[in-house]
PQR file of N, CA, C, O and H, with PARSE charges and radii, in Angstrom:
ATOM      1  N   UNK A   1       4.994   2.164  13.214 -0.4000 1.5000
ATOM      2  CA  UNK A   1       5.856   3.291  13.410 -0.0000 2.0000
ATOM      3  C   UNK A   1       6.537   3.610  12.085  0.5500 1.7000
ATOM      4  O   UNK A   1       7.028   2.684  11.439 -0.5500 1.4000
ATOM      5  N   UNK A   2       6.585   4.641  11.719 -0.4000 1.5000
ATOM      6  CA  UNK A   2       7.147   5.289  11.086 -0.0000 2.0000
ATOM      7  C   UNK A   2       8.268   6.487  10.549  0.5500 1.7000
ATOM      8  O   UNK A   2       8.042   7.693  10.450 -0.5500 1.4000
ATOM      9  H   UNK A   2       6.187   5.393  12.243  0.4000 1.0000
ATOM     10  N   UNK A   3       9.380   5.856  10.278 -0.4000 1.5000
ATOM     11  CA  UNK A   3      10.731   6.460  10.256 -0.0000 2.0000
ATOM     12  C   UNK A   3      11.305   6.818   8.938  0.5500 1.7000
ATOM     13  O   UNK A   3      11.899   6.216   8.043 -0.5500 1.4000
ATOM     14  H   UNK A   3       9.564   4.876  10.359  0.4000 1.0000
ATOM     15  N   UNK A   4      10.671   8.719   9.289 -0.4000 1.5000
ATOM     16  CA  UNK A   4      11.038   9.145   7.972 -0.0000 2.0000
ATOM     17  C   UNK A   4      12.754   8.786   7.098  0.5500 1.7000
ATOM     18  O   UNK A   4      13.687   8.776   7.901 -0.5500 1.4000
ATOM     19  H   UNK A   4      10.189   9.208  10.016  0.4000 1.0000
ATOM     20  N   UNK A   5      13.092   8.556   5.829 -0.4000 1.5000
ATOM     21  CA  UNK A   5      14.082   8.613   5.094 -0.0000 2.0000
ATOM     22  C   UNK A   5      14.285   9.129   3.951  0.5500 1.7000
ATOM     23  O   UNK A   5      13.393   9.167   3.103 -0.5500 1.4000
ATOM     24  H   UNK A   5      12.334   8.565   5.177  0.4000 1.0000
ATOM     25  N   UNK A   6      15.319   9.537   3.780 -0.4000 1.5000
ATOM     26  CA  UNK A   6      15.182  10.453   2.224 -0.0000 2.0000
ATOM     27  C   UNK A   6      14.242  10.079   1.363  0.5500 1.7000
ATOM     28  O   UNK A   6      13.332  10.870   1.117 -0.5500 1.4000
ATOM     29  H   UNK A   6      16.043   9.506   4.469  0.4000 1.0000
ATOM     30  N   UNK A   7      14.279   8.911   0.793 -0.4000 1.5000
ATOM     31  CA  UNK A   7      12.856   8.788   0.260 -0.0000 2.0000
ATOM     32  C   UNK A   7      11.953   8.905   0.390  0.5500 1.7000
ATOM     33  O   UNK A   7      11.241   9.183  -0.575 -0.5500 1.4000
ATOM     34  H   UNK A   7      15.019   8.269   0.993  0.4000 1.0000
ATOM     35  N   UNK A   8      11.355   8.748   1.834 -0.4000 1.5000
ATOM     36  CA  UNK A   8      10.233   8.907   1.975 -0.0000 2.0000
ATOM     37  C   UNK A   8       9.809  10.042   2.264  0.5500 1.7000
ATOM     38  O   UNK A   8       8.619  10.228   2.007 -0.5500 1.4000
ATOM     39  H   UNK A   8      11.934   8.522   2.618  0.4000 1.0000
ATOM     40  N   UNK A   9      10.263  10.713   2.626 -0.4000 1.5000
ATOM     41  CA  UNK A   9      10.049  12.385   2.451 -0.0000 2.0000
ATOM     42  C   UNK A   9       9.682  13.182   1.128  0.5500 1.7000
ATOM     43  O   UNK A   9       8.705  13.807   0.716 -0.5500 1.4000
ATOM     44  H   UNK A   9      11.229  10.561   2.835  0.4000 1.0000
ATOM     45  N   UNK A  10      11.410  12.732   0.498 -0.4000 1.5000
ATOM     46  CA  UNK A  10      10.845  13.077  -0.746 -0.0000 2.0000
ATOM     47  C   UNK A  10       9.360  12.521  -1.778  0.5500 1.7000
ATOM     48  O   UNK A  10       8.904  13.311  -2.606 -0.5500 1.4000
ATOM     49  H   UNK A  10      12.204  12.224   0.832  0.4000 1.0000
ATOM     50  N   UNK A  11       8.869  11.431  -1.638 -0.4000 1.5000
ATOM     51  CA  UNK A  11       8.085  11.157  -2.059 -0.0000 2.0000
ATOM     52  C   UNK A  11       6.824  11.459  -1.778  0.5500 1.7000
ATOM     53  O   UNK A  11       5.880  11.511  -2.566 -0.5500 1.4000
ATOM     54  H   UNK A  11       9.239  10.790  -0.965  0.4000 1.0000
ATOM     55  N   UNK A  12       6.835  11.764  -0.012 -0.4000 1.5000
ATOM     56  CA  UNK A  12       5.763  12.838   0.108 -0.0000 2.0000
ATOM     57  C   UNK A  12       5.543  13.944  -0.427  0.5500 1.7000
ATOM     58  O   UNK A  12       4.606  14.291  -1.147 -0.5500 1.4000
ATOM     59  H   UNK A  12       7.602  11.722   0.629  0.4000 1.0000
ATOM     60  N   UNK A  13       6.672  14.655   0.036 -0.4000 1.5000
ATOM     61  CA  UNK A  13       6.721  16.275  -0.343 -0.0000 2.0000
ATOM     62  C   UNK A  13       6.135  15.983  -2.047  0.5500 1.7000
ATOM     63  O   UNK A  13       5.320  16.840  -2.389 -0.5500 1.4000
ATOM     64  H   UNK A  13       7.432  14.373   0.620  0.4000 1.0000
ATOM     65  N   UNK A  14       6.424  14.956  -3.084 -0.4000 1.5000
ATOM     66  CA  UNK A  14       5.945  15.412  -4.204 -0.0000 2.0000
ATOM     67  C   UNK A  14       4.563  15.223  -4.566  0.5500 1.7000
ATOM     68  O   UNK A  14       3.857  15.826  -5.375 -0.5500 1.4000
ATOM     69  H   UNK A  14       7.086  14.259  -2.807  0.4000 1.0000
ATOM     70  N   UNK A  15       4.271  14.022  -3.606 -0.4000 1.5000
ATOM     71  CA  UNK A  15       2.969  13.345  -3.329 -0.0000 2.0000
ATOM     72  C   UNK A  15       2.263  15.088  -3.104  0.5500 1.7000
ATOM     73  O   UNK A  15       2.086  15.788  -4.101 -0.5500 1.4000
ATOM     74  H   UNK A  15       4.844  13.532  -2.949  0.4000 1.0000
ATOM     75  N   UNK A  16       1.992  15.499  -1.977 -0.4000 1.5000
ATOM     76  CA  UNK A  16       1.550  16.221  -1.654 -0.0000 2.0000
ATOM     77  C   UNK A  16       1.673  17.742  -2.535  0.5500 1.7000
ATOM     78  O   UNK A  16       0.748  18.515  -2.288 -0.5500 1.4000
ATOM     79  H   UNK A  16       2.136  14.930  -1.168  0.4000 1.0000
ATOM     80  N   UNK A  17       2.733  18.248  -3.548 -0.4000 1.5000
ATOM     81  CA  UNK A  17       2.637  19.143  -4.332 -0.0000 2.0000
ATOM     82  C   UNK A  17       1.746  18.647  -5.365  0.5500 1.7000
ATOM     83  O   UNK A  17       0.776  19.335  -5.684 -0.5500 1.4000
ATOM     84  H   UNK A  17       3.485  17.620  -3.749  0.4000 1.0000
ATOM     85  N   UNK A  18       2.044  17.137  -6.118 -0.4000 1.5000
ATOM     86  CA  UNK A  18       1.017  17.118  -7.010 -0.0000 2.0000
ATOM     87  C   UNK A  18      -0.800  16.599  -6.678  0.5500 1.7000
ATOM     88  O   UNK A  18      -1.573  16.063  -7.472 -0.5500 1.4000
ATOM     89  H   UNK A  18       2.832  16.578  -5.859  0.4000 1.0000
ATOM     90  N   UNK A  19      -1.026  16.967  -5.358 -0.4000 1.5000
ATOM     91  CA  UNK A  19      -2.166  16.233  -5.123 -0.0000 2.0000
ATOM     92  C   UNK A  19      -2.580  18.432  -4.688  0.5500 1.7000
ATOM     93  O   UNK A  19      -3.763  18.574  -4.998 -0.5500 1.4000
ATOM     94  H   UNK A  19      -0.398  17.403  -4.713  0.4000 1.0000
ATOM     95  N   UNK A  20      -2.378  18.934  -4.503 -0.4000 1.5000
ATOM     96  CA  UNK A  20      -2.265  20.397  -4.041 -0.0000 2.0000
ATOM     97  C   UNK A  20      -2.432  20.771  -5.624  0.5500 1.7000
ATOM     98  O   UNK A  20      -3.412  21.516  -5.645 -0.5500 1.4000
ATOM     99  H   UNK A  20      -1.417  18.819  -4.251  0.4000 1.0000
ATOM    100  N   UNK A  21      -2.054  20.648  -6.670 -0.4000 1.5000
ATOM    101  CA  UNK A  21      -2.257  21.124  -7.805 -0.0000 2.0000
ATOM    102  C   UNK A  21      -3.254  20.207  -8.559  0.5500 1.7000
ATOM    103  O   UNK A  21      -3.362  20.260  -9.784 -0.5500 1.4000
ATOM    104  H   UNK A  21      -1.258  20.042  -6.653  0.4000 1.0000
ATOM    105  N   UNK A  22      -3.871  19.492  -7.900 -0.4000 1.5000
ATOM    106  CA  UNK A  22      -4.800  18.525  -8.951 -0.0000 2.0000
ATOM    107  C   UNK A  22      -4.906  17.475  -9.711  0.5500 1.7000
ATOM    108  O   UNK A  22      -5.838  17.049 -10.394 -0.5500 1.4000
ATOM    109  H   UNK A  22      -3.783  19.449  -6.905  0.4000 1.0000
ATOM    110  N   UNK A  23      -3.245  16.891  -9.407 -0.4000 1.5000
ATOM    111  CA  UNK A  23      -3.025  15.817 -10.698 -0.0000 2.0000
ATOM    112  C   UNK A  23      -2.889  14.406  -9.477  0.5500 1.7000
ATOM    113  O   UNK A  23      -2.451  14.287  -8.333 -0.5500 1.4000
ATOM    114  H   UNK A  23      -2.488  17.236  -8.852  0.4000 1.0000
ATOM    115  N   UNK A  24      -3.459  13.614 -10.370 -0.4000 1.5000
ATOM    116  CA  UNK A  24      -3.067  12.609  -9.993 -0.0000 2.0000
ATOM    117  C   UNK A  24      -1.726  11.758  -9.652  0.5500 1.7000
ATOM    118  O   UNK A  24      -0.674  11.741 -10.291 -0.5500 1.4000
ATOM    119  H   UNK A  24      -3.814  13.711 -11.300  0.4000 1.0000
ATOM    120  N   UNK A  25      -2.007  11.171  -8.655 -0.4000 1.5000
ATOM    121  CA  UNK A  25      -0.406  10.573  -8.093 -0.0000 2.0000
ATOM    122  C   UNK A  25      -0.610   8.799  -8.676  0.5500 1.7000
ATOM    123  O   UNK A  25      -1.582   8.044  -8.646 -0.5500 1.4000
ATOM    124  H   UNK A  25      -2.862  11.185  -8.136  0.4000 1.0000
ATOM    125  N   UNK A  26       0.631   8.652  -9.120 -0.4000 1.5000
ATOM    126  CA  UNK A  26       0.792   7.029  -8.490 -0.0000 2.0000
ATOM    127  C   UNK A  26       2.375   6.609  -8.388  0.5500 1.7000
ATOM    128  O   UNK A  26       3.284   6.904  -9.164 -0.5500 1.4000
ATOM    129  H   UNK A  26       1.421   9.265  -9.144  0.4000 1.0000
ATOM    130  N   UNK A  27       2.421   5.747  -7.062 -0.4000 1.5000
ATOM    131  CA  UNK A  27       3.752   5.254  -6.769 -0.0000 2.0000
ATOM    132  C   UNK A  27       4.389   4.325  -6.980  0.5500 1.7000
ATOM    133  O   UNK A  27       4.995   3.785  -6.055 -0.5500 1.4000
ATOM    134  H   UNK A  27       1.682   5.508  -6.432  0.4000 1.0000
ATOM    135  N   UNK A  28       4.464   3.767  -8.479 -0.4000 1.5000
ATOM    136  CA  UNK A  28       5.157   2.538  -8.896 -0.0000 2.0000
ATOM    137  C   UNK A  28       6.244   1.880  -7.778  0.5500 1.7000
ATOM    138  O   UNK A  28       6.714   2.625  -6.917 -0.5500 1.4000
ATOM    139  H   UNK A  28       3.971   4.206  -9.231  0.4000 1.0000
ATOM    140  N   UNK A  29       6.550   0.726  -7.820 -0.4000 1.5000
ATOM    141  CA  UNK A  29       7.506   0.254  -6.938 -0.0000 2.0000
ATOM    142  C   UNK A  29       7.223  -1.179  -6.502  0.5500 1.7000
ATOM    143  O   UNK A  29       6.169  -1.815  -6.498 -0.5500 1.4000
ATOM    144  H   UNK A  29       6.168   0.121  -8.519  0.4000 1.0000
ATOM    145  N   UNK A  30       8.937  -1.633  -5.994 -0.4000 1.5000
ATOM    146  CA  UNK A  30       8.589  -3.115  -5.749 -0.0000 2.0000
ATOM    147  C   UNK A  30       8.064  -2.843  -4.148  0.5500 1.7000
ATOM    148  O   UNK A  30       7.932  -1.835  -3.454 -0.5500 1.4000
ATOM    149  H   UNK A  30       9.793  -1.117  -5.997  0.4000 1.0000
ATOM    150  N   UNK A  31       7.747  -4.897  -3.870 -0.4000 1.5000
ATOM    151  CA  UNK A  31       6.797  -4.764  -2.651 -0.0000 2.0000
ATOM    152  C   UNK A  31       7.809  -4.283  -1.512  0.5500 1.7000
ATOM    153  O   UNK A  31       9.031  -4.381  -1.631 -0.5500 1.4000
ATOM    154  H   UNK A  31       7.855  -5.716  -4.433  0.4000 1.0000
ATOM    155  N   UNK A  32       7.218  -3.800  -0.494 -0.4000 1.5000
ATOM    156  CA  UNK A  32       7.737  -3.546   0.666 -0.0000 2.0000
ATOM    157  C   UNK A  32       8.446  -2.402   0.889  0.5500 1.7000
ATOM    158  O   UNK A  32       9.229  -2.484   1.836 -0.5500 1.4000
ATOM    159  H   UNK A  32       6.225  -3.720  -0.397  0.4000 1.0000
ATOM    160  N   UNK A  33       8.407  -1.196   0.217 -0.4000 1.5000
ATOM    161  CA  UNK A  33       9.535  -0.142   0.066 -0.0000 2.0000
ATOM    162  C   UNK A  33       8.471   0.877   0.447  0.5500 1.7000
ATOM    163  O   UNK A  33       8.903   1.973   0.089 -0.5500 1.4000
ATOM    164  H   UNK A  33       7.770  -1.130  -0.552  0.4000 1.0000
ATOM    165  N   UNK A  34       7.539   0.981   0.886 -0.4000 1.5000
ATOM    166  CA  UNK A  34       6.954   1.233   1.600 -0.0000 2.0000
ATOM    167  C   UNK A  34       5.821   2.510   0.903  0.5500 1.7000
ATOM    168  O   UNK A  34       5.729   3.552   1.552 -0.5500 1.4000
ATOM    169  H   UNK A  34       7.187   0.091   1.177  0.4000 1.0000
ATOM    170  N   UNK A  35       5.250   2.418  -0.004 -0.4000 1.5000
ATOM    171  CA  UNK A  35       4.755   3.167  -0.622 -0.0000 2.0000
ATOM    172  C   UNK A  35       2.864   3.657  -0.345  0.5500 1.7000
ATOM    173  O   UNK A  35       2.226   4.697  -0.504 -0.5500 1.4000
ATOM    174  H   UNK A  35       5.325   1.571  -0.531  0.4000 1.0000
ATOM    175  N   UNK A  36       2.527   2.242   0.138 -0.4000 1.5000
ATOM    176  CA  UNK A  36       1.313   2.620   1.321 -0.0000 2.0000
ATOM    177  C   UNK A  36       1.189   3.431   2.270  0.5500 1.7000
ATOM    178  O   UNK A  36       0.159   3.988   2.652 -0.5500 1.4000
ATOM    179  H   UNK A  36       3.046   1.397   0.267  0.4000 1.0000
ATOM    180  N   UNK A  37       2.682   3.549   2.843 -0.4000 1.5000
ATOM    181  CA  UNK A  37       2.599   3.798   4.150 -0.0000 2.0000
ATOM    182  C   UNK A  37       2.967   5.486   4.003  0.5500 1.7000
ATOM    183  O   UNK A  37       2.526   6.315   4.799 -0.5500 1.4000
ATOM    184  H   UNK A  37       3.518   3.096   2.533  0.4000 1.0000
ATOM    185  N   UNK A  38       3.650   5.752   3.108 -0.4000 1.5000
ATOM    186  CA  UNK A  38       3.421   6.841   2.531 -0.0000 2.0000
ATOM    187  C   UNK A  38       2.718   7.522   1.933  0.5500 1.7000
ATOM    188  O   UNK A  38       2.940   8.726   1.804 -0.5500 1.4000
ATOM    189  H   UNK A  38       4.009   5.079   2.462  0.4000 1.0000
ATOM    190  N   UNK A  39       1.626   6.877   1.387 -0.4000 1.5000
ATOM    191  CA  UNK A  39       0.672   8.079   0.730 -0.0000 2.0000
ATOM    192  C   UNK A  39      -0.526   7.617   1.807  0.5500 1.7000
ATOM    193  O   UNK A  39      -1.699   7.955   1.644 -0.5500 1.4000
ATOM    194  H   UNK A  39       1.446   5.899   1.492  0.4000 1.0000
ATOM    195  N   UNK A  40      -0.123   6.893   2.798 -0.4000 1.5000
ATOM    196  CA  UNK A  40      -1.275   6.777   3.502 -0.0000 2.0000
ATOM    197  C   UNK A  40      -1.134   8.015   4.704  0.5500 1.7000
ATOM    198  O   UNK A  40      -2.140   8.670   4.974 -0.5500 1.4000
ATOM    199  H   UNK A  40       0.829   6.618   2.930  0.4000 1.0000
ATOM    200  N   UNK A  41      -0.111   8.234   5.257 -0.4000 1.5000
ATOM    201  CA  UNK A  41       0.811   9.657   5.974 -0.0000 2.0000
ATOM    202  C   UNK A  41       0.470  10.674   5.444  0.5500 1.7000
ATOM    203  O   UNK A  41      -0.167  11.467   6.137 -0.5500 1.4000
ATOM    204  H   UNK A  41       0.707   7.702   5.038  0.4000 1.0000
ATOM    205  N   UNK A  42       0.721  10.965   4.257 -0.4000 1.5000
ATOM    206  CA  UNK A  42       0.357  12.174   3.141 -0.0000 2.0000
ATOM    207  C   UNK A  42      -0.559  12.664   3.127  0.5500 1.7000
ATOM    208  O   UNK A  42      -0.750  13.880   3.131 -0.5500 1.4000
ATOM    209  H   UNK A  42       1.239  10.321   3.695  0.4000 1.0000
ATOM    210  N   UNK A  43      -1.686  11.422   3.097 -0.4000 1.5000
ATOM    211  CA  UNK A  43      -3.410  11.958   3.064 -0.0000 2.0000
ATOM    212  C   UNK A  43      -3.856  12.588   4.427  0.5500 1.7000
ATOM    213  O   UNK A  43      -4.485  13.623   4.648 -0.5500 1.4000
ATOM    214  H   UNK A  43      -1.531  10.434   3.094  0.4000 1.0000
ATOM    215  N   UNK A  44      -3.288  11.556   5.351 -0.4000 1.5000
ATOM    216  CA  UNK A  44      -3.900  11.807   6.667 -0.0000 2.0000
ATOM    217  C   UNK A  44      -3.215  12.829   7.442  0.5500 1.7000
ATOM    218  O   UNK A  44      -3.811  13.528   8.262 -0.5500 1.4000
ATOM    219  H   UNK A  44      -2.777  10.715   5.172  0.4000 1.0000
ATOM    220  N   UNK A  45      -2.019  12.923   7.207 -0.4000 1.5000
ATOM    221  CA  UNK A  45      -1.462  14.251   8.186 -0.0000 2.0000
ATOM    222  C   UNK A  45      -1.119  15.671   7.222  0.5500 1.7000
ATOM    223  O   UNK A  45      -1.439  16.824   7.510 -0.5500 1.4000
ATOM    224  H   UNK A  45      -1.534  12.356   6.542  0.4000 1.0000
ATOM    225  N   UNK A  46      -0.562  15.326   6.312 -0.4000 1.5000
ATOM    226  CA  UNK A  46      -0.057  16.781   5.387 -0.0000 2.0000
ATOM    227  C   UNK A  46      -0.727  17.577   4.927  0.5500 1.7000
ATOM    228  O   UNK A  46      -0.392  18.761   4.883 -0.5500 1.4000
ATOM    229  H   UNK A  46      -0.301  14.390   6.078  0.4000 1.0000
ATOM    230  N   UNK A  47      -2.216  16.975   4.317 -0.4000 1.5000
ATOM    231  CA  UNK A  47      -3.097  17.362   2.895 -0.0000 2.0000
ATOM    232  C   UNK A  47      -4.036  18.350   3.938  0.5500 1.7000
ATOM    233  O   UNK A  47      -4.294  19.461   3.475 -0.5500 1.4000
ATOM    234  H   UNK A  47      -2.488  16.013   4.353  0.4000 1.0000
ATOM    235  N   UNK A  48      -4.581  18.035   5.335 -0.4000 1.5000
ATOM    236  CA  UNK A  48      -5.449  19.198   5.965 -0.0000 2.0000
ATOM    237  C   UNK A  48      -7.011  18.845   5.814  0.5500 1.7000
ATOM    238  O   UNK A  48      -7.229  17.861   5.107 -0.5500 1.4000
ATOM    239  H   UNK A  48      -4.372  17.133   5.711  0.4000 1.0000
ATOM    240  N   UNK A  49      -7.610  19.190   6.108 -0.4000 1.5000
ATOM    241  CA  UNK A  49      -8.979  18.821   5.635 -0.0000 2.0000
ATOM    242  C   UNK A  49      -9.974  18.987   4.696  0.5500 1.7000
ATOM    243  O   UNK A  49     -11.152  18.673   4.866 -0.5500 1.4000
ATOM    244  H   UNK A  49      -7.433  19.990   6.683  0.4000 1.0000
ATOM    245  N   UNK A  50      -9.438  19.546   3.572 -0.4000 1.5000
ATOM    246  CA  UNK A  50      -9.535  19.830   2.433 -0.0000 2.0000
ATOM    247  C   UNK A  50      -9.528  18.277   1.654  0.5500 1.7000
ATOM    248  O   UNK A  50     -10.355  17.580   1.066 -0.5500 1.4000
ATOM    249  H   UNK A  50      -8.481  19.801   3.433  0.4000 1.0000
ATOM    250  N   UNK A  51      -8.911  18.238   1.812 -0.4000 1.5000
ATOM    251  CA  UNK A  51      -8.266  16.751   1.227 -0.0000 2.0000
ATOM    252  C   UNK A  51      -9.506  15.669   1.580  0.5500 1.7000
ATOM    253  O   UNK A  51     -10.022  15.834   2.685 -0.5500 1.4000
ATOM    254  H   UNK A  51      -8.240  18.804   2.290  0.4000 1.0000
ATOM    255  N   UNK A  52      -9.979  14.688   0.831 -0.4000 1.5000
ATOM    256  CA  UNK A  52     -10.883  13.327   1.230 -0.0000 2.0000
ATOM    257  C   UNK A  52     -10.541  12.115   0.496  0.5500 1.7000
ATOM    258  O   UNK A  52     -10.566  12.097  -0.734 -0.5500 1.4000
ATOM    259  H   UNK A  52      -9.560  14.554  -0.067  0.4000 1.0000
ATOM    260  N   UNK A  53     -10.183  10.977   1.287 -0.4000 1.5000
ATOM    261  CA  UNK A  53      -9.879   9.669   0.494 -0.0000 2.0000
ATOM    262  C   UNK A  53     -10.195   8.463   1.250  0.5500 1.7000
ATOM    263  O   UNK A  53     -10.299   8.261   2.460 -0.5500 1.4000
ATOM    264  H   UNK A  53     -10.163  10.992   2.286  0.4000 1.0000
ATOM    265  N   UNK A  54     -10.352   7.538  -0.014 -0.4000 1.5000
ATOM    266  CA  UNK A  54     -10.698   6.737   0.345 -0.0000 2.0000
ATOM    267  C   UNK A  54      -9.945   5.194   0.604  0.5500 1.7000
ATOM    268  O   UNK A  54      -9.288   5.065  -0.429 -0.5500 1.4000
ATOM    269  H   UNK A  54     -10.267   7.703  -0.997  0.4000 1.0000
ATOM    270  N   UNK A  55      -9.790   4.415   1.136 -0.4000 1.5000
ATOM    271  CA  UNK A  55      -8.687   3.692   1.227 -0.0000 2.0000
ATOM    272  C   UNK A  55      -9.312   2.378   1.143  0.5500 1.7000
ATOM    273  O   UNK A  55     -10.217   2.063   1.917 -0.5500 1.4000
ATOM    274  H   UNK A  55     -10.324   4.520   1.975  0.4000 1.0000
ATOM    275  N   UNK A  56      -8.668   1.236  -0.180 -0.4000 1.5000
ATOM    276  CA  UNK A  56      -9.277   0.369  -0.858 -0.0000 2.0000
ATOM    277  C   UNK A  56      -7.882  -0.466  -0.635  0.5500 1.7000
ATOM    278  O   UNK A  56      -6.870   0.166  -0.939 -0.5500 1.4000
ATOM    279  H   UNK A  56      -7.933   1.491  -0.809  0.4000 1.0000
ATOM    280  N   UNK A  57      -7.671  -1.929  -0.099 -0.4000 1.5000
ATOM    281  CA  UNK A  57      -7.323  -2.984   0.212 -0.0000 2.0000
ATOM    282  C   UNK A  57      -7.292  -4.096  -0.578  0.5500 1.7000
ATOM    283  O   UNK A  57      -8.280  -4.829  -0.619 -0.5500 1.4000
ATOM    284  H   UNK A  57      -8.492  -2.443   0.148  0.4000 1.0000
ATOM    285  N   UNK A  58      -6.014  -4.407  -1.404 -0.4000 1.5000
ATOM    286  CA  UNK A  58      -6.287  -5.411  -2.902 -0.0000 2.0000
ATOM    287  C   UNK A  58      -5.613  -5.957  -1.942  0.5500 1.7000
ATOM    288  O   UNK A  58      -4.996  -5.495  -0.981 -0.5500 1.4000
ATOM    289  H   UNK A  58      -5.211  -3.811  -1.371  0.4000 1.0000
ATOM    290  N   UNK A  59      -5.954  -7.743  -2.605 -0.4000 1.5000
ATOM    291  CA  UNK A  59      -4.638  -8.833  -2.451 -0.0000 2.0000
ATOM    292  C   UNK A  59      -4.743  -9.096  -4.027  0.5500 1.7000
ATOM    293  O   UNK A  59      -5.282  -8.366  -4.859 -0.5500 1.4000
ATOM    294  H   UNK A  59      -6.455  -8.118  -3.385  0.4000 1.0000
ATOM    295  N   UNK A  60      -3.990 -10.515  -4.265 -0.4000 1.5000
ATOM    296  CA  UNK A  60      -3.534 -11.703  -4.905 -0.0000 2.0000
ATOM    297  C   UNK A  60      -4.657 -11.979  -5.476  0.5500 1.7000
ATOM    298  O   UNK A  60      -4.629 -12.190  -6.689 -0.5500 1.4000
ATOM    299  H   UNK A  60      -3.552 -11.108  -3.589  0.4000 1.0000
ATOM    300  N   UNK A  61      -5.955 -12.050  -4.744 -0.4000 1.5000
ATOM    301  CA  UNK A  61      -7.517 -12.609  -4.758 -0.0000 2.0000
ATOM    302  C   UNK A  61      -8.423 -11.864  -5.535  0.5500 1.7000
ATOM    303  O   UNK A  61      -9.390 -12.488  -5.971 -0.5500 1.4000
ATOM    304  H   UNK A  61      -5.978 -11.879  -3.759  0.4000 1.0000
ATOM    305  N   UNK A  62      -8.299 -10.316  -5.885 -0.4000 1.5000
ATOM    306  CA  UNK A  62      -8.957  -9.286  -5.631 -0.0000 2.0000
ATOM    307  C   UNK A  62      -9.053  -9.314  -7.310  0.5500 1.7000
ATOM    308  O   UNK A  62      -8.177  -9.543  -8.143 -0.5500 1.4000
ATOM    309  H   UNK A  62      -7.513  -9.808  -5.531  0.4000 1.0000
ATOM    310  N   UNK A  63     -10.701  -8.937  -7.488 -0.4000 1.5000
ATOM    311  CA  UNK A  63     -10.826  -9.240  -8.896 -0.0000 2.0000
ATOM    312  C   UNK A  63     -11.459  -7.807  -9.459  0.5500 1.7000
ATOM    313  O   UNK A  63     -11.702  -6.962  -8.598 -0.5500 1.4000
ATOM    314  H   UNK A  63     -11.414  -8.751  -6.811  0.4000 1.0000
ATOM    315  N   UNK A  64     -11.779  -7.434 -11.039 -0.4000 1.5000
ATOM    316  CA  UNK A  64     -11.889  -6.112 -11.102 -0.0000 2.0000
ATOM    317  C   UNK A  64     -13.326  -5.941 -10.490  0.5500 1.7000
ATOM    318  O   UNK A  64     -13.644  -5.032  -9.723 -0.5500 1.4000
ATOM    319  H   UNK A  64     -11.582  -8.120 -11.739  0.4000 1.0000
ATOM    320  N   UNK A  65     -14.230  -7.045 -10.985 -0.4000 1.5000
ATOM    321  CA  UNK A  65     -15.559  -7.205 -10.461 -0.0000 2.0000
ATOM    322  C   UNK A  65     -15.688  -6.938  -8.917  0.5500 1.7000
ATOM    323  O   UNK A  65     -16.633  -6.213  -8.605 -0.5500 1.4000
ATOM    324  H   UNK A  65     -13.971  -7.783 -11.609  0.4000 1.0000
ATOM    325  N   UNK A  66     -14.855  -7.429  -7.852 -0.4000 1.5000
ATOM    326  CA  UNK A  66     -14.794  -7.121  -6.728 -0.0000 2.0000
ATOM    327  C   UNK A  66     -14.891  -5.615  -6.252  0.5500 1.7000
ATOM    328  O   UNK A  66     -15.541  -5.245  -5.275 -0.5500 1.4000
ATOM    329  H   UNK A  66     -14.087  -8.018  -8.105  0.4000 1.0000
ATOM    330  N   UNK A  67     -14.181  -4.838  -7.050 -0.4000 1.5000
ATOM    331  CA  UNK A  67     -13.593  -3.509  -6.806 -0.0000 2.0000
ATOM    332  C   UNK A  67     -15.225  -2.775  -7.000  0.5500 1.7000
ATOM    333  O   UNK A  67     -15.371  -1.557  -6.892 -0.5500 1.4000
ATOM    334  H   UNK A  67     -13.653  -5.138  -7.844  0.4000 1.0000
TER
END
């Protein structure tokens, strides 16, 4: 579940202007502040079907060779 907060709104809304104009996004930040869960929202409900992504799962383990 997911409970929008100022941040996380805002970080959509910019998510989603700069992904609408072409540029690449990224969401620096420490763990748990929820920054997956936000551009994972972004892609799937805001962007429309225009939009296509792909969703890639690192740990601790995860090597570049893996990727």
């Amino acid at each position: 579940m997911m409970i929008p907060t100022v941040d996380s709104t805002r970080n959509t809304y910019n998510m989603q202007l700069l992904l609408n104009k072409l540029y690449h996004v990224v969401f620096p930040g420490p763990t748990g502040t929820g920054k997956s869960l936000n551009a994972a929202n972004c892609l799937q409900y805001k962007m429309g079907d225009d939009c296509q992504y792909i969703t890639l799962t690192f740990s601790a383990q995860t090597g570049a060779n893996q990727t």
